[in-house]
ROTORNU-270790 format. One record per residue (C-alpha): z, x, y. Coordinates in steps of 0.02 Angstrom, whole numbers, padded with zeros to 5 digits, always signed. Each point is the difference from the previous one (the first is absolute). Layout:
<rs>
ZXY;...
</rs>
This chain:
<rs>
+00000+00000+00000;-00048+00121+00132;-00083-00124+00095;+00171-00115+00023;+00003-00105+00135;+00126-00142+00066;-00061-00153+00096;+00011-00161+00043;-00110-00103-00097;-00137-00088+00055;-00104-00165-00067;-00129+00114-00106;+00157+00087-00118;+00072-00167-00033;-00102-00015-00169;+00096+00162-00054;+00161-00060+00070;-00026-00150-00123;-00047+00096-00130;+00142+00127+00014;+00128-00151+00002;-00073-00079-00153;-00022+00159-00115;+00194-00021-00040;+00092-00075-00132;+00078-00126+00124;-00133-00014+00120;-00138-00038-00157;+00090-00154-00009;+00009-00058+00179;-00160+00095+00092;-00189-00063+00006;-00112+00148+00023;-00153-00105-00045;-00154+00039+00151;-00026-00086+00110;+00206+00000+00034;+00070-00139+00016;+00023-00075+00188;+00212+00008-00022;-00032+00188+00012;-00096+00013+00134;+00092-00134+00110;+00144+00107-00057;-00073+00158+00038;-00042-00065+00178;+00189-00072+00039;+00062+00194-00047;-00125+00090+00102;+00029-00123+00166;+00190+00025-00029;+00076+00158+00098;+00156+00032-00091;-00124-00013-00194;-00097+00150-00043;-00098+00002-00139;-00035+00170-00056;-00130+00071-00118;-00013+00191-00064;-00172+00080-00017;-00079+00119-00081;-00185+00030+00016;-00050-00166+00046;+00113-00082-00143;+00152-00120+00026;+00123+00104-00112;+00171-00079+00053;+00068-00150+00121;+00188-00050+00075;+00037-00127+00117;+00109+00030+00135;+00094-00119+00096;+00122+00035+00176;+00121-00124-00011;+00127+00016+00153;+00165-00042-00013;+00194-00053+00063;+00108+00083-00114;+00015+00191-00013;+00014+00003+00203;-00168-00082+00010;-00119+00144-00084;-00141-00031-00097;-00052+00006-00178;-00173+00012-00086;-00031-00093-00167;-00112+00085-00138;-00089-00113-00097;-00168+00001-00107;+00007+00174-00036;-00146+00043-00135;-00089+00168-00080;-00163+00015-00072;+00025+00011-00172;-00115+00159+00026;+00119+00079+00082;+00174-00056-00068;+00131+00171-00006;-00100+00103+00122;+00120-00033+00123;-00087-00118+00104;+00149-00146-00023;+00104+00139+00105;-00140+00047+00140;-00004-00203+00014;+00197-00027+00036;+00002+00179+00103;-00139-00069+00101;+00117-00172+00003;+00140+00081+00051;-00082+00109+00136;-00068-00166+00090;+00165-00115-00012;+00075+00158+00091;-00137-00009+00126;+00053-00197+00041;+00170+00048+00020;+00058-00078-00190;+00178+00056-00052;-00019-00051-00161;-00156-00032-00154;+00036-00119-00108;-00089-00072-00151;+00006-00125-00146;-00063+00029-00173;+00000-00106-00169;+00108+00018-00128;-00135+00060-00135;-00064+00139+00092;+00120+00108-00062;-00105+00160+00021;-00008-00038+00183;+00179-00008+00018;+00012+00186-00044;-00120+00038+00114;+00083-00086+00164;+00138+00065-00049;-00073+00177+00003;-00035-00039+00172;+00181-00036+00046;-00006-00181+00005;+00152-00079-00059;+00019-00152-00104;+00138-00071+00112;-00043-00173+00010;-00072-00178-00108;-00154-00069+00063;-00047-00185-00039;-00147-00088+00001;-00056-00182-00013;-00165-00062-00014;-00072-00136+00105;
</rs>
């Protein structure tokens, strides 16, 4: 990956975004990838892009959509009023899984919720994805709270 570059994403990568989130065990099950995508993604796509605290972030290498995150800057009362950014999304070309690329991507992550003043990343991830647990961890996040969801 000597090519490696971090952006935000534009309407053209969103077919590899798709694809990235649906090559996963999880995201097989929930994902369409089918061309022409599906209109939720694009409407979807366009609510991110038009929203200044949401960057959606691709990583390329020659040409090729190897990795996405989402970012989100969500301000906030408690801890004196600072700001935190949410990681969410995050995907690797199965190409390039273990090259180190997962790291460059929450670096890179890191280095921008800095830039917007964040004092803290946080990030949620399910319970199967054991492997991925390990590797937050390895990045010094700390499993210090239970997230719930509920589906609408």
């Amino acid at each position: 990956m000597s090519n490696l570059i971090m952006r935000r994403a534009n309407l053209d990568d969103l077919p590899a975004i798709v694809m990235l989130l649906a090559n996963d065990t999880l995201g097989s099950k929930r994902e369409d990838s089918s061309l022409p995508l599906r209109s939720c993604y694009v409407e979807a796509f366009n609510a991110i892009d038009a929203d200044p605290n949401q960057f959606l972030a691709v990583a390329v290498d020659d040409h090729k959509v190897v990795g996405t995150l989402q970012l989100t800057y969500i301000p906030n009362i408690s801890h004196l009023g600072s700001w935190r950014a949410t990681i969410e999304a995050v995907r690797v070309h199965e190409d390039v899984r273990g090259s180190g690329l997962g790291r460059c991507l929450f670096e890179w992550a890191f280095e921008q919720a800095v830039e917007r003043g964040c004092a803290m990343v946080q990030l949620t991830c399910d319970r199967a994805r054991t492997d991925a647990h390990r590797f937050y961890k390895s990045l010094g996040f700390v499993p210090s709270h239970t997230g719930f969801k509920r589906k609408l």
